[in-house]
C-alpha positions in Angstrom: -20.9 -32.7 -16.0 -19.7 -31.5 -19.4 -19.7 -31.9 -23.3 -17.7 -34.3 -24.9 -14.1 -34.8 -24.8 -12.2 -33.9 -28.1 -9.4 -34.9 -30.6 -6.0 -33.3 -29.6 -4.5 -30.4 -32.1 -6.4 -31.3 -35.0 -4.2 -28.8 -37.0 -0.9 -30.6 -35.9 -1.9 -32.8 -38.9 -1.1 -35.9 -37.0 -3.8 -36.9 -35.1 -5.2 -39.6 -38.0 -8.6 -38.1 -38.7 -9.1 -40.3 -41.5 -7.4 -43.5 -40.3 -7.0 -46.0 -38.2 -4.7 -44.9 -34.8 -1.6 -46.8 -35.1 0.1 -48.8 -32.3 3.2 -46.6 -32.3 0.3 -43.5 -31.1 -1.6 -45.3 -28.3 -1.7 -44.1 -24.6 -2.0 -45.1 -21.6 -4.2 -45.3 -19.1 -2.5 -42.0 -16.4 -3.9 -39.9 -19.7 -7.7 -41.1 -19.3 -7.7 -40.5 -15.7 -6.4 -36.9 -15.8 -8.4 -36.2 -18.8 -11.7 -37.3 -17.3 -11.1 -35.8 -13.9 -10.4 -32.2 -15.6 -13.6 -32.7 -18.1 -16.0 -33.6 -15.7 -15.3 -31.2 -12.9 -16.4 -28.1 -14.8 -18.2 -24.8 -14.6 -22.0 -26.4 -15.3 -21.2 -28.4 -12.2 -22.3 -25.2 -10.0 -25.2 -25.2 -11.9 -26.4 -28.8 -11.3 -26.3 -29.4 -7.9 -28.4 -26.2 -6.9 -31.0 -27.6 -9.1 -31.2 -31.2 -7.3 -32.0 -29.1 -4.1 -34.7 -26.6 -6.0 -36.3 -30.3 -7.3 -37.2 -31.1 -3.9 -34.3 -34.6 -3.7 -34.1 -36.6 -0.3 -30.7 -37.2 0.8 -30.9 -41.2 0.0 -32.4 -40.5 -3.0 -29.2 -38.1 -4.0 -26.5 -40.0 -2.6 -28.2 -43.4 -3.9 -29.1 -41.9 -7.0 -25.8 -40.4 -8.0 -23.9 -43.9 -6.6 -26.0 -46.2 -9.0 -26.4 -43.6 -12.3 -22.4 -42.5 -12.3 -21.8 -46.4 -12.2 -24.3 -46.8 -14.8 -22.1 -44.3 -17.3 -18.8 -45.5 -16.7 -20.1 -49.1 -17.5 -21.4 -47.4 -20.8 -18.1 -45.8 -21.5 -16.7 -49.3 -21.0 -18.9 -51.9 -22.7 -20.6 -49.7 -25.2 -18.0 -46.8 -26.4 -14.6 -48.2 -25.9 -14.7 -51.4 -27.2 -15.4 -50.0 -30.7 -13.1 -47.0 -30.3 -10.4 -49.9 -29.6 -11.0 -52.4 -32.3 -11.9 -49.6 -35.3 -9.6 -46.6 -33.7 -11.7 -44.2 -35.7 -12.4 -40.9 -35.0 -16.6 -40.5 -34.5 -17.0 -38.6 -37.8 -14.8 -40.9 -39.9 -16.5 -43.6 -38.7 -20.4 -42.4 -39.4 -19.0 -41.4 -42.4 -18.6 -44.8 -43.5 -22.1 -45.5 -42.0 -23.9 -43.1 -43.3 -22.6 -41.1 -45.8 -21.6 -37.2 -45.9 -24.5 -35.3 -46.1 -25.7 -37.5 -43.3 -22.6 -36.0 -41.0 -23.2 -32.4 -42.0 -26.3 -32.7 -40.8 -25.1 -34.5 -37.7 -22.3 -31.9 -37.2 -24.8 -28.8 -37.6 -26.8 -30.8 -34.4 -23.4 -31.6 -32.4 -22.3 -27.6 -33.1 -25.5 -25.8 -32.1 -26.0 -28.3 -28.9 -21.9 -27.2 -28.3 -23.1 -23.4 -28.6 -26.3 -23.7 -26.3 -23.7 -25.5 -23.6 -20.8 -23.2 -23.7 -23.1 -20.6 -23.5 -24.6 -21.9 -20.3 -21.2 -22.1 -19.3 -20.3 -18.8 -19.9 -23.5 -17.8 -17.9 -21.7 -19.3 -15.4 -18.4 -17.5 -15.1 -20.6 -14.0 -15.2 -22.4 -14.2 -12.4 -18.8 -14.3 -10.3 -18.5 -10.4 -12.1 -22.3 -10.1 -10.6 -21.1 -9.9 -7.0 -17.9 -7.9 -7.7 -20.0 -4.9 -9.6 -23.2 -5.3 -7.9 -25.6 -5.6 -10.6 -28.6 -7.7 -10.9 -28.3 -11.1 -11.8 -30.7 -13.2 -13.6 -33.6 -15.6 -10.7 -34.3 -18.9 -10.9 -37.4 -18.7 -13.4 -35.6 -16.2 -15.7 -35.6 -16.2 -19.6 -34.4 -12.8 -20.8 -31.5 -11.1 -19.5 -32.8 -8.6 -16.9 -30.4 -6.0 -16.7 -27.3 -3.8 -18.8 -24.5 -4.7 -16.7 -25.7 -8.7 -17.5 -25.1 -8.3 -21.0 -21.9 -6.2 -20.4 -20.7 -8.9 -17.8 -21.5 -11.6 -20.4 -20.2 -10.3 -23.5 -17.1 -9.7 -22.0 -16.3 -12.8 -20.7 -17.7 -14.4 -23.9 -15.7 -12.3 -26.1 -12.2 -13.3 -24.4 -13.3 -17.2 -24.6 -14.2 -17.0 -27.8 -10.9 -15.6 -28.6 -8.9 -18.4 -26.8 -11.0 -20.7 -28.1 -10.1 -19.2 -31.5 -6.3 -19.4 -31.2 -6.6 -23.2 -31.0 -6.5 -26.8 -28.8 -2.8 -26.0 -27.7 -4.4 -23.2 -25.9 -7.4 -24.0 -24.7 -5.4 -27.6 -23.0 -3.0 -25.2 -22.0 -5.3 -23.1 -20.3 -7.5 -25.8 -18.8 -4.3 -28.3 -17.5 -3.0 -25.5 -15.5 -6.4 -25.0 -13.6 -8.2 -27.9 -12.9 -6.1 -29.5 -10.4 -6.8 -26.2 -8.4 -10.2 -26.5 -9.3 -11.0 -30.0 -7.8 -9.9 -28.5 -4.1 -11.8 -25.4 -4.1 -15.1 -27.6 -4.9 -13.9 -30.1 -1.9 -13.9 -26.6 -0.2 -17.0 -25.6 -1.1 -18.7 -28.6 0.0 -16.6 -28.9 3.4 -17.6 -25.0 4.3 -20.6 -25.4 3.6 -21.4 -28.3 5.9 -19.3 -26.1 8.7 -21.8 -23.3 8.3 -24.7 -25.5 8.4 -23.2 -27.1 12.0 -23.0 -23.8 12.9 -26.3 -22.3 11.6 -28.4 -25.5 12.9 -26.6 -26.3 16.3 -26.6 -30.0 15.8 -23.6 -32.0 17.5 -21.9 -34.3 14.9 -19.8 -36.9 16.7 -20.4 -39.8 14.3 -21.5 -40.4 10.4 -25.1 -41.5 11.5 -25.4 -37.5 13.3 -24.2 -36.1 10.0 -26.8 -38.1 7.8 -29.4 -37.3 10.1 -27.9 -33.2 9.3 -28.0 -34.3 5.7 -31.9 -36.0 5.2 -33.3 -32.8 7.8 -31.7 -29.8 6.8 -30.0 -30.0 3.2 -31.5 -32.2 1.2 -35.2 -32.4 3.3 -37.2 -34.1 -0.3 -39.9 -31.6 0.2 -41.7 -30.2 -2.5 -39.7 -28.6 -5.9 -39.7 -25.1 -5.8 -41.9 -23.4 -8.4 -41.2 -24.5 -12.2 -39.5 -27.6 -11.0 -40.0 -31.5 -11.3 -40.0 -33.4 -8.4 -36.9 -35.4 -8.1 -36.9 -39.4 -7.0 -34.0 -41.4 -6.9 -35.0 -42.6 -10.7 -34.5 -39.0 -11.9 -31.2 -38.7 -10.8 -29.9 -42.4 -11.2 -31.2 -41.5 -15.1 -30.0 -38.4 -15.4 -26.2 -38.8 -13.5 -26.3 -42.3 -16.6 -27.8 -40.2 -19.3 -26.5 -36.1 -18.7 -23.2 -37.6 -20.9 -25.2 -40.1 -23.1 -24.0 -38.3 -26.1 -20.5 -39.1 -25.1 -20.7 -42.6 -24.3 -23.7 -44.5 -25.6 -23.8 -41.6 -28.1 -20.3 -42.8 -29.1 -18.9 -39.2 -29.4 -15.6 -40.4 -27.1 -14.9 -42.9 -29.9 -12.5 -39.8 -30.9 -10.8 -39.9 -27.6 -10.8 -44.0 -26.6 -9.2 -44.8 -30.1 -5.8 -43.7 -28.3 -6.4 -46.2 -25.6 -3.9 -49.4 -25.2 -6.8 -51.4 -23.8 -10.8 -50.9 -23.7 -11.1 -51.2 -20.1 -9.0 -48.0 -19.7 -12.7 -46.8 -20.1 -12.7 -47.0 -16.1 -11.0 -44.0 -15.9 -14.1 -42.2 -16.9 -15.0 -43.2 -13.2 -12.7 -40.3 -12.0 -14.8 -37.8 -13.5 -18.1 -39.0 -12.8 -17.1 -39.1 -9.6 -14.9 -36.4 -8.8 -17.0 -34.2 -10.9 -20.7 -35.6 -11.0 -21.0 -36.7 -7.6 -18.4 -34.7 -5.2 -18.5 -31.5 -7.3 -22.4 -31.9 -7.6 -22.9 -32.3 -3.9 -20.8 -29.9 -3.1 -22.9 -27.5 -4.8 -26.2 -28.1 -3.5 -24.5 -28.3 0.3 -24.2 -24.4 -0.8 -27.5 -23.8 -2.6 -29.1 -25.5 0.7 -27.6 -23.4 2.7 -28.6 -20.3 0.9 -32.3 -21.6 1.1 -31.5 -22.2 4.5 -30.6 -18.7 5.8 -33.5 -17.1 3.6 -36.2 -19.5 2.1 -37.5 -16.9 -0.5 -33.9 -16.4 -1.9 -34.1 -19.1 -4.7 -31.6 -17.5 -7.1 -29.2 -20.3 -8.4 -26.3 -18.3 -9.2 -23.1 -19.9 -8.7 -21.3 -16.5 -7.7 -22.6 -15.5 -4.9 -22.5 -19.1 -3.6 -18.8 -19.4 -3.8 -18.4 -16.0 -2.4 -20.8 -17.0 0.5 -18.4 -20.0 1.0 -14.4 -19.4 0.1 -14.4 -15.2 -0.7 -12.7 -14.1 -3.2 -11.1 -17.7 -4.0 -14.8 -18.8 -5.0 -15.1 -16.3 -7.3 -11.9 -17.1 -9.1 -13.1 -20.5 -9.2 -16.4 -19.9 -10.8 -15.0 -17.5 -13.2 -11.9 -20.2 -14.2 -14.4 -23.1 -13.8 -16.9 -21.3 -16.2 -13.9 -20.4 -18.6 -12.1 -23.8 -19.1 -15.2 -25.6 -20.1 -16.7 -23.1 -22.0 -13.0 -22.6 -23.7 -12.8 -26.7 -25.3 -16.4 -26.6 -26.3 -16.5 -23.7 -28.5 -13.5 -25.1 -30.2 -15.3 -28.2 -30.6 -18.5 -26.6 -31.7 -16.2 -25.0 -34.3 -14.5 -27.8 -35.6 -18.5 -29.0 -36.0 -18.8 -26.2 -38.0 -16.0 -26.3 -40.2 -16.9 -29.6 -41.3 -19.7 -28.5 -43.0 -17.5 -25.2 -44.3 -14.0 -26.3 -45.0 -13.2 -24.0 -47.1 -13.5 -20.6 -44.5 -10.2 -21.3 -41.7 -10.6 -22.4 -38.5 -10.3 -19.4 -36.5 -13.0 -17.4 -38.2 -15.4 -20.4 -38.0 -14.5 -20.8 -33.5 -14.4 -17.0 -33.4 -17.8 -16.5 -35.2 -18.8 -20.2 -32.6 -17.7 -18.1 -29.6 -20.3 -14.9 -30.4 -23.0 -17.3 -30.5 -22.5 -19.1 -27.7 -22.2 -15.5 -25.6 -25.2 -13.9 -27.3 -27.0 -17.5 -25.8 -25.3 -16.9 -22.1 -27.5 -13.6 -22.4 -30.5 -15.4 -21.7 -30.3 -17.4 -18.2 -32.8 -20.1 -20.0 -30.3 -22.0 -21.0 -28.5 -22.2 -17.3 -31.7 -22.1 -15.3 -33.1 -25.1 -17.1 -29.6 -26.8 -17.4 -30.8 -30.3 -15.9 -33.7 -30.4 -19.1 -31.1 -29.1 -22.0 -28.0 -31.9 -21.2 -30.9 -34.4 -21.3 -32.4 -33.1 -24.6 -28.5 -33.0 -25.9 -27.9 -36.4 -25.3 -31.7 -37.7 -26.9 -30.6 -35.4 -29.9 -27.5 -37.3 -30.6 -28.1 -41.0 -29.1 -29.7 -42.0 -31.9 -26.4 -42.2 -34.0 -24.9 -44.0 -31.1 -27.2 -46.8 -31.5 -26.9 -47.1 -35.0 -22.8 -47.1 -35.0 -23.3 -50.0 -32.3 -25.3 -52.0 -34.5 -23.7 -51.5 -37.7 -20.3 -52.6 -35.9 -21.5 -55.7 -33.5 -24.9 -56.8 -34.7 -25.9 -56.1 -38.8 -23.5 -58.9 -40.4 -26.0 -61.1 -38.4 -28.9 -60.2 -40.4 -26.7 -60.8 -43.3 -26.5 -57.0 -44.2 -23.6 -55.1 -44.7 -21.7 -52.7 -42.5 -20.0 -49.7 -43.3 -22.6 -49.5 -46.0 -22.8 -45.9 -47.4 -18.5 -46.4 -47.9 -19.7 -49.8 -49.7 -21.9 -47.8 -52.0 -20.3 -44.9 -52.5 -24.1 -43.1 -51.0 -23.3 -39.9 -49.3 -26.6 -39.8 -47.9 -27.6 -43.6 -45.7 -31.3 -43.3 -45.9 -31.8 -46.4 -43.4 -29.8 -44.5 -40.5 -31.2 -41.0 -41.3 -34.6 -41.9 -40.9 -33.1 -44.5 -38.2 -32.8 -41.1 -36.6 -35.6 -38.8 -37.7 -38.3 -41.3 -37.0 -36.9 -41.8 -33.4 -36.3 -38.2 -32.6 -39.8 -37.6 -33.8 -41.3 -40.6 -31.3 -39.0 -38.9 -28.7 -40.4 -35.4 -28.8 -43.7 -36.3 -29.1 -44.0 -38.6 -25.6 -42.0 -36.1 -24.4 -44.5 -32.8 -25.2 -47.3 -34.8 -24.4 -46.1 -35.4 -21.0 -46.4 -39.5 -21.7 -42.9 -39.8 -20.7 -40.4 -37.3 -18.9 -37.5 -36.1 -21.1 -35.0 -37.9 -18.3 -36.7 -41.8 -19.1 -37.1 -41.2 -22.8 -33.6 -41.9 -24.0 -33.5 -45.5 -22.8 -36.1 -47.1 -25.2 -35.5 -44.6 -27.7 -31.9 -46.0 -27.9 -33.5 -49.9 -29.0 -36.0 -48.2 -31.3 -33.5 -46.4 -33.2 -31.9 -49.7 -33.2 -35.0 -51.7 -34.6 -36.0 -49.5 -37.1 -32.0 -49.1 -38.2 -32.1 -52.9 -38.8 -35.1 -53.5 -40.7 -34.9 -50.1 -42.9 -31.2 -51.4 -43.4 -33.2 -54.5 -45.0 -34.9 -52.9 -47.4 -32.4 -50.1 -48.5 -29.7 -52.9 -48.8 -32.2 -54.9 -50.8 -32.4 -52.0 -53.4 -28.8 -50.7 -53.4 -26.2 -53.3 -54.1 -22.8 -52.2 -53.2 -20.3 -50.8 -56.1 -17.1 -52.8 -55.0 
């Protein structure tokens, strides 16, 4: 998985921030599919399929799981995200602009930032624990939240330091960067999940001469759905249907890839979103835990999910590359993202300074394994954080004419500050967190009614704030 995709060269002037994409700018659909495959087949990718295997997943329950949920998010992409991207062509913030209002936004963009600083950061985690196995220091375990040793923090700030200076220097860059290595990128994790079942032939003795031996391989030796190692929930085929639909809800029933679908010819270019989630979020994924199985395989009480020494265990030296580049081109677009989040709220310092200053953050964060180590928990609290908006932009586009309300209302008003969708949002991020911390409801389910709530209490709040404001036209 990854964060969401972005806007291209912002500073070129001409991408139409603040209007509607013309026809003469529209792509087609060859640009989605390359665009989705290279986002979604990332650095956090290493990360995520270890930690299926540490939640104690059955193979049908994986396989099913990841078949059903990745289906789940493309048809959100399609019949939630796209078609508004295609009709409005607005960029995201343009568009809850209109909604509701400025200081609404800021407050959006500080959330959408600091989630974007908490990711790369987990990303850059990523990428150092390749340097962990050339220089031989100790690497952060499983249950980790501090960083456990000096050549950790020198590994991390190093590699932070150099992405946040890419980052810095702009999108040309960081595409430039990222285009030239993800084609590579997508073999090497075929690799690793082809090696991987080689050395578990090997290791186990088992005979494959047909696809009903290697399932057999698959349900009794890597993915056994025993219990989760210590600290972990137990994973069913709900929890990872729900969390392969929801680990990009920010994106696409979150309506952050507005920014990117308003270039498309056609809404049902959405499909292309397919090639990531399932190049990325379902090849890439199991891929990863072939490895991590494997590891737990050879030495049960080495539980470690470090995606260095698991590429090195697999492909050498080529693994290590690929963690490192894998860690880097992810980490690289989000911080520039993260930045352009924070430059919103403070146009007036430049660009650079704001992704440079981004980038330091998001390293001192990669210090701390917590935010790696519990990755599966933090891309579902990401997407809660930020659904709520999603919900609201789909109902003010499709469904609040019906109720006789107006859309677009704060523009309408000339409000910088849309009470109805603030508290839209506040009121369900508060419900959210609270069945949430008192275990009523795991953080993977929550997302799903929270969406219709904020979408309920956005209508009849609209009602009553409407009802008082009248629109300056």
């Amino acid at each position: 998985m990854t964060e969401d995709t972005t806007e291209q060269t912002h500073e070129s002037g001409s991408e139409f921030e603040r209007q509607p994409v013309p026809q003469s700018a529209l792509l087609g659909f060859k640009s989605f599919i390359g665009m989705y495959a290279g986002e979604h087949c990332a650095g956090t990718e290493l990360m995520i399929g270890p930690l299926f295997v540490a939640c104690g997943v059955s193979a049908f329950d994986l396989i099913a799981g990841l078949l059903f949920g990745n289906a789940l998010a493309v048809l959100s992409w399609m019949l939630f995200c796209a078609p508004i991207a295609t009709r409005a062509r607005l960029t995201l913030y343009y568009q809850l602009e209109k909604i509701c209002g400025r200081y609404l936004v800021i407050l959006y963009n500080l959330a959408n930032g600091v989630m974007f600083c908490f990711l790369a950061g987990a990303m850059i985690t990523v990428a150092a624990t390749a340097l962990g196995v050339w220089f031989k220091f100790k690497m952060p375990g499983l249950n980790d939240i501090y960083p456990n040793s000096l050549g950790w923090v020198v590994a991390v700030l190093s590699i932070g330091v150099l992405i946040a200076i890419v980052a810095a220097k702009g999108y040309k860059m960081v595409a430039k960067f990222a285009n030239i290595a993800a084609p590579w990128m997508v073999l090497v994790f075929l690799a690793f999940g082809i090696v991987g079942l080689a050395q578990f032939i090997s290791a186990t003795g088992v005979e494959i001469h047909s696809l009903s031996d290697l399932w057999t391989l698959a349900k009794t030796n890597i993915w056994k759905g025993g219990e989760p190692l210590a600290g972990k929930v137990k994973f069913t085929f709900w929890h990872v249907c729900f969390f392969a639909w929801f680990c990009n809800m920010a994106m696409h029933i979150g309506m952050s890839d507005l920014s990117v679908f308003r270039f498309a010819k056609k809404s049902w270019y959405a499909v292309a979103s397919g090639a990531g989630m399932y190049v990325g979020h379902f090849m890439a994924w199991i891929s990863a835990s072939i490895l991590y199985a494997y590891q737990l395989h050879g030495d049960p009480t080495n539980t470690d999910v470090l995606p260095g020494p698991l590429a090195y265990r697999a492909c050498g030296i080529c693994g290590l590359i690929c963690v490192i580049i894998a860690g880097w081109t992810t980490a690289n677009p989000t911080i520039y993202r993260a930045g352009l989040a924070f430059q919103a709220i403070m146009p007036k310092v430049s660009r650079f300074k704001v992704t440079l200053v981004t980038g330091l953050i998001a390293t001192i964060a990669a210090m701390f394994p917590w935010f790696a180590m519990k990755l599966l928990d933090f891309v579902m609290f990401y997407g809660m954080l930020l659904m709520p908006m999603g919900a609201v932009i789909f109902v003010d586009f499709w469904l609040i004419k019906k109720f006789g309300l107006q859309s677009n209302y704060a523009e309408l008003s000339r409000k910088h500050f849309n009470w109805a969708a603030g508290l839209a949002w506040f009121i369900t991020l508060a419900v959210c967190a609270w069945l949430v911390l008192t275990d009523r409801i795991q953080i993977y389910f929550v997302s799903l009614p929270g969406w219709f709530v904020t979408a309920a209490i956005y209508v009849i709040l609209s009602k009553l704030y409407q009802k008082k404001l009248r629109p300056a036209v």
